[in-house]
N, C-alpha and C positions, 0 to 999 in steps of 0.2 A: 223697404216697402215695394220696391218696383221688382224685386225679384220674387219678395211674395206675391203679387197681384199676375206676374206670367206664371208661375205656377198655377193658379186659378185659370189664369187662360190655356193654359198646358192642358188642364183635365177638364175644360166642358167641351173642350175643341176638341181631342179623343173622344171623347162621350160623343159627339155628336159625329164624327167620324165613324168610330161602330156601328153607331145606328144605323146612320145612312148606309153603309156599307153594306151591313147588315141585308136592307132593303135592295141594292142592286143584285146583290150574288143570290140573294134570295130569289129574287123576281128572275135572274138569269137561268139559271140551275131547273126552274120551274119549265121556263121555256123551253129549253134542251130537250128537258123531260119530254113535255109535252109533243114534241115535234118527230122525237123517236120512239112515242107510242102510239100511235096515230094508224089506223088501218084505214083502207076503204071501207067507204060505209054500204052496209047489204040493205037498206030501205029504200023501198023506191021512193017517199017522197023528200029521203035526202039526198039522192040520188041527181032528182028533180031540181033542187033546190041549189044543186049546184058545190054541194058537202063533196070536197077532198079527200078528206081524212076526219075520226073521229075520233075520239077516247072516253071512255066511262071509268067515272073515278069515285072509290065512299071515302068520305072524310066528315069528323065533325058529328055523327049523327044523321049525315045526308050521302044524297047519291048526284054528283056533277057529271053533266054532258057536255064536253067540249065538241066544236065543229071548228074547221078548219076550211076558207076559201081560198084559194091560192091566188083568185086574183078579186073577184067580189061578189054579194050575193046573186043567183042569178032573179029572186022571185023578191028581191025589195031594194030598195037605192040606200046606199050609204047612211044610217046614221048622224044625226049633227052629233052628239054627245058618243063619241070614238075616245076611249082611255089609249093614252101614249106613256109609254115608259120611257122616260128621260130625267126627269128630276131627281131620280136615286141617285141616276149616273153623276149629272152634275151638284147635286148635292156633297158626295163623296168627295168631289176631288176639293172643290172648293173649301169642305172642312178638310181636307188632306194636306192642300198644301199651305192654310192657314197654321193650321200646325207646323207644318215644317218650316214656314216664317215667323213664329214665335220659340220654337226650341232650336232650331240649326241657322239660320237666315241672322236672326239677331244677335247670335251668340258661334258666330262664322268661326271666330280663334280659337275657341274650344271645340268646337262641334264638328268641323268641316276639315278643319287645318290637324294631323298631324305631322309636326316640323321632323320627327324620325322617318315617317313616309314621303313627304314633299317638302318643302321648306317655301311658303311662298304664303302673299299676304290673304289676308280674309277677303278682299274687294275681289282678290282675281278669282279665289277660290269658289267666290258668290258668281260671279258672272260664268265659270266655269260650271259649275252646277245646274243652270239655269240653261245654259247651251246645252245639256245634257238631254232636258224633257225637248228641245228644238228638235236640234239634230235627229235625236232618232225617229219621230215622228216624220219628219221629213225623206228618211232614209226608208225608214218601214214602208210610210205611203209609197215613197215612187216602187220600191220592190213589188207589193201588192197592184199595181197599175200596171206597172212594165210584164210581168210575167202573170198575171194573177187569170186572163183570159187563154190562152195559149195550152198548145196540149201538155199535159205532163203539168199545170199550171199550180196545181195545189199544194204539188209535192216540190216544185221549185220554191213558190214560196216559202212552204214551209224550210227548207233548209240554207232558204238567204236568212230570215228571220231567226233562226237558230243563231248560224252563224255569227249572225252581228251582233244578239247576245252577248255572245261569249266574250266578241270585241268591247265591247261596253263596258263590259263584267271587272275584262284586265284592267280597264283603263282606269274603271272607278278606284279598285283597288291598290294600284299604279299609284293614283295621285291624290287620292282624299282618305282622312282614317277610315279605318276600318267601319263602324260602327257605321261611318255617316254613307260609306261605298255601299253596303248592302242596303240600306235603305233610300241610296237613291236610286238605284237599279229596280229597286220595287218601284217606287215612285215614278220613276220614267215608263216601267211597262204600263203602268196603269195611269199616267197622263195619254199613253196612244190609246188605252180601251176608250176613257171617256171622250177623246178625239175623234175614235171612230165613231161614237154616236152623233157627235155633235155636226159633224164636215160629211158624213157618206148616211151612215143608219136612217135619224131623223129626217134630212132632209129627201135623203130619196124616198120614204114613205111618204112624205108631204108631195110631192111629186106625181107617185103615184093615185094619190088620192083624188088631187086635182085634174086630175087627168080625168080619172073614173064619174068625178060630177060633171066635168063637160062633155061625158059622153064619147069622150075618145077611149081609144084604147092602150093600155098604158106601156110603156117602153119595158123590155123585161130585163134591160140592164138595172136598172135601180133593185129590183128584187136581188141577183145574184150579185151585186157587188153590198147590199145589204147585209146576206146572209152568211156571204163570205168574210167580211168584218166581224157579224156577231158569233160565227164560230174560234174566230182567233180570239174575241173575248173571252168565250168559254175557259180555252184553253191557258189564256193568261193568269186565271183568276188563281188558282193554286200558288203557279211560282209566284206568285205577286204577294200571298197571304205570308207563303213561308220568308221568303224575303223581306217583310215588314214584322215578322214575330224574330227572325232569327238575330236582328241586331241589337236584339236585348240580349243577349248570352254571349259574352267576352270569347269564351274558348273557342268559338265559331270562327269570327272574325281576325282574329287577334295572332293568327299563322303566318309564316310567309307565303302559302300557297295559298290565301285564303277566297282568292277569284273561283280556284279549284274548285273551293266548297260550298261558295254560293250558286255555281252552275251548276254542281251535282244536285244540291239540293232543287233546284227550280226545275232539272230535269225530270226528281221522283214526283215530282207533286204533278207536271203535266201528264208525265205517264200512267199515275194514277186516275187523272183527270178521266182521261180517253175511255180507260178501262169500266166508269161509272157510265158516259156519255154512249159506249155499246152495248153497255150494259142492257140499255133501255130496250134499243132494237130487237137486241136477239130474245128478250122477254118475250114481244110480240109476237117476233117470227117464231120461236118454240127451238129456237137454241140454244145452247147452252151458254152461261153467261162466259165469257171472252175475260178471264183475269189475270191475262198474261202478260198484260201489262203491269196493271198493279203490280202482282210476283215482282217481274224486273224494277219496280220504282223502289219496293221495298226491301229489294237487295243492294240498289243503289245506298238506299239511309243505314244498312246492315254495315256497307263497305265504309260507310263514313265514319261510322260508333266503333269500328275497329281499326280505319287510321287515327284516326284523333284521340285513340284513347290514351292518355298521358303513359308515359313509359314507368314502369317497376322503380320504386324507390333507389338509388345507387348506393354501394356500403356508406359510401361520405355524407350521405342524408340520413341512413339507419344509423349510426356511431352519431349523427346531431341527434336524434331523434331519441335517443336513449340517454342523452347529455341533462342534469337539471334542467330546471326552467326559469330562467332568470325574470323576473316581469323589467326591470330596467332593458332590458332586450328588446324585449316588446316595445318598448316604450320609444326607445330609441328609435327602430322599425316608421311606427307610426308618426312620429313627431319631427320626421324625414321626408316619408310619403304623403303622409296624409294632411294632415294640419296645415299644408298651405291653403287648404279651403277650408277647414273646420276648425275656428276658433276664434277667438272671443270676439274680434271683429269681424269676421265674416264668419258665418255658420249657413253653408252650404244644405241648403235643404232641412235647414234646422236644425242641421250636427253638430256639435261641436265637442272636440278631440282632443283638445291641451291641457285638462286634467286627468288625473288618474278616476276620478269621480262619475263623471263625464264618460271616459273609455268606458267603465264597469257597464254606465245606464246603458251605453249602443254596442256594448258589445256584438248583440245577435246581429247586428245591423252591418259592421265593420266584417263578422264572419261571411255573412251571405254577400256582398257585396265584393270585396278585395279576394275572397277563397274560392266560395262555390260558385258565385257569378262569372267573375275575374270581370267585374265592371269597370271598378275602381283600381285604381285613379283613374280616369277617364282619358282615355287614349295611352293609357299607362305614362303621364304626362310625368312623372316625376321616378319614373323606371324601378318601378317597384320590382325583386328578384322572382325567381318561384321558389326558392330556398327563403324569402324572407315571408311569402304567402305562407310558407310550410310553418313557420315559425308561428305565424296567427291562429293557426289552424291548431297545434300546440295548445294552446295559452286558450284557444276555446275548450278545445276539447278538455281541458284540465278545470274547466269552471270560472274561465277568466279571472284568474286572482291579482290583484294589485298592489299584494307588498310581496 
């Protein structure tokens, strides 16, 4: 019962995860938009009024006026009922890492710990983890503080931030399985987005608000150390997605290089990113859209579908492959690897493996997961071959027979 009842909490914490999510990158991507289609405006009485920048937008059946004041209205005082975007932010992570304390946190031996990658217990592995979303937040802020004002500042940041990345990247995969590296690497970049809202974005807007009602005039560092945080959002938000989708697919993760591939990947999706986020401007300005970034992101994921693509069968897998098909083979196979979790006292997600009966029902199940996924066995905990996956893959493709 207790592994069915986390189950349930597995999928409304997801469910509520996307949502939220859903609602920050949404509401993120919106502003971007907005901020790099924005012209001065040619009306005198928005001119008057102290309008920045404008955009005219139809949606819906309507026609929306956005205005923009860069610091506040000049012809009316501040609004009480001011909408603040933050609750997506924090909504997200709170279901993010709720999740990741009911599937990985509670269940450290399996999730966290592969004893072929590191050999070391679940506590240290939990506390190790945990230091993970610390440390780099701490590392990223002081980078963005130390050099973030300074000339050349955008482009130092950006390339201490890259950098330490990368370091991140090795270490995750260095020392926690596969599956659970790439997913903390997403989770750590995106414990710093919603950091930034919470330590620099928010409160310097709160700041500057208070400022604007007492009639002072408000400091304009809170603006640029704002905006500087919410474009490294931006830019997070890609590698962050493909890094939380990618550790569902075995073959990804499951390399010796496989830091490699998690950085390549986070590379294509920022560089994509960019390519959308210029997109905008040069709309405006009447240039032409800038997709040369994109290009280089999708040569990156070009480069990756052609190293990773599993090598040409060898004669000694064609000569199996042409051999009978024994089902006690199979059986054997499965009731090695698999049935230390699926069967008749423990049925793993509701499987269970130690009949012949049983195999036939999940068949489709045992194919997509142990073959095409290469999920299972989970952290490949019981060293299942790829000659012995070849062998399932067999025994599917022939109609799963089991005599």
């Amino acid at each position: 019962m207790d592994a069915y009842l986390l189950d349930w909490a597995n999928l409304l914490l997801r469910w509520a995860h996307v949502i939220t999510a859903i609602a920050w990158i949404g509401s993120s991507f919106y502003f971007v938009l907005l901020d790099n289609s924005l012209t001065a405006p040619t009306d005198a009485d928005l001119n008057q009024k102290g309008v920045d920048g404008e955009m005219w937008a139809v949606h819906g059946g309507g026609f929306y006026h956005s205005n923009k004041y860069m610091v506040a209205p000049r012809w009316r005082s501040l609004p009480d009922n001011l909408h603040w975007s933050y609750w997506e932010s924090y909504s997200t992570w709170l279901t993010g890492f709720a999740l990741f304390t009911v599937l990985y946190l509670f269940n450290a031996g399996t999730f966290l710990v592969d004893k072929t990658v590191y050999d070391w217990s679940p506590a240290a592995a939990i506390a190790a983890a945990l230091c993970f979303y610390v440390v780099f937040w701490l590392v990223y802020d002081g980078i963005c503080r130390t050099f973030g004002q300074i000339k050349n500042g955008d482009l130092i940041v950006g390339v201490g931030i890259f950098v330490f990345v990368i370091l991140a990247s090795w270490v995750a995969c260095r020392f926690f399985a596969g599956r659970a590296a790439f997913l903390l690497v997403g989770s750590m970049i995106a414990t710093t987005m919603s950091a930034n809202v919470l330590f620099w974005i928010i409160p310097g807007q709160r700041k500057v608000v208070a400022q604007l009602r007492a009639g002072e005039a408000p400091d304009p560092i809170h603006g640029r150390r704002g905006k500087q945080r919410s474009v490294h959002n931006t830019y997070f938000t890609l590698p962050v997605l493909v890094a939380m989708l990618s550790n569902h697919y075995g073959w990804l993760y499951q390399g010796q290089n496989n830091w490699i591939v998690l950085v390549l990947l986070m590379l294509a999706g920022a560089l994509i990113r960019h390519s959308f986020v210029a997109r905008h401007k040069a709309h405006v300005q009447g240039r032409r859209t800038p997709w040369e970034h994109a290009v280089v992101g999708t040569l990156v994921i070009a480069g990756l579908v052609f190293w990773l693509a599993p090598p040409p069968p060898s004669a000694a897998a064609k000569a199996a492959a042409a051999e009978p098909l024994a089902f006690a083979d199979v059986k054997a196979v499965i009731d090695q690897r698999c049935t230390m979790c699926h069967n008749e006292q423990l049925q793993s997600k509701n499987v269970a493996l130690h009949t012949p009966e049983l195999l036939k029902q999940h068949a489709q199940q045992v194919y997509q997961q142990a073959v095409v996924l290469k999920l299972m066995p989970l952290n490949n905990a019981t060293q299942i071959t790829d000659e012995e996956r070849a062998l399932i893959k067999r025994w599917f493709d022939a109609g799963a027979p089991v005599n």
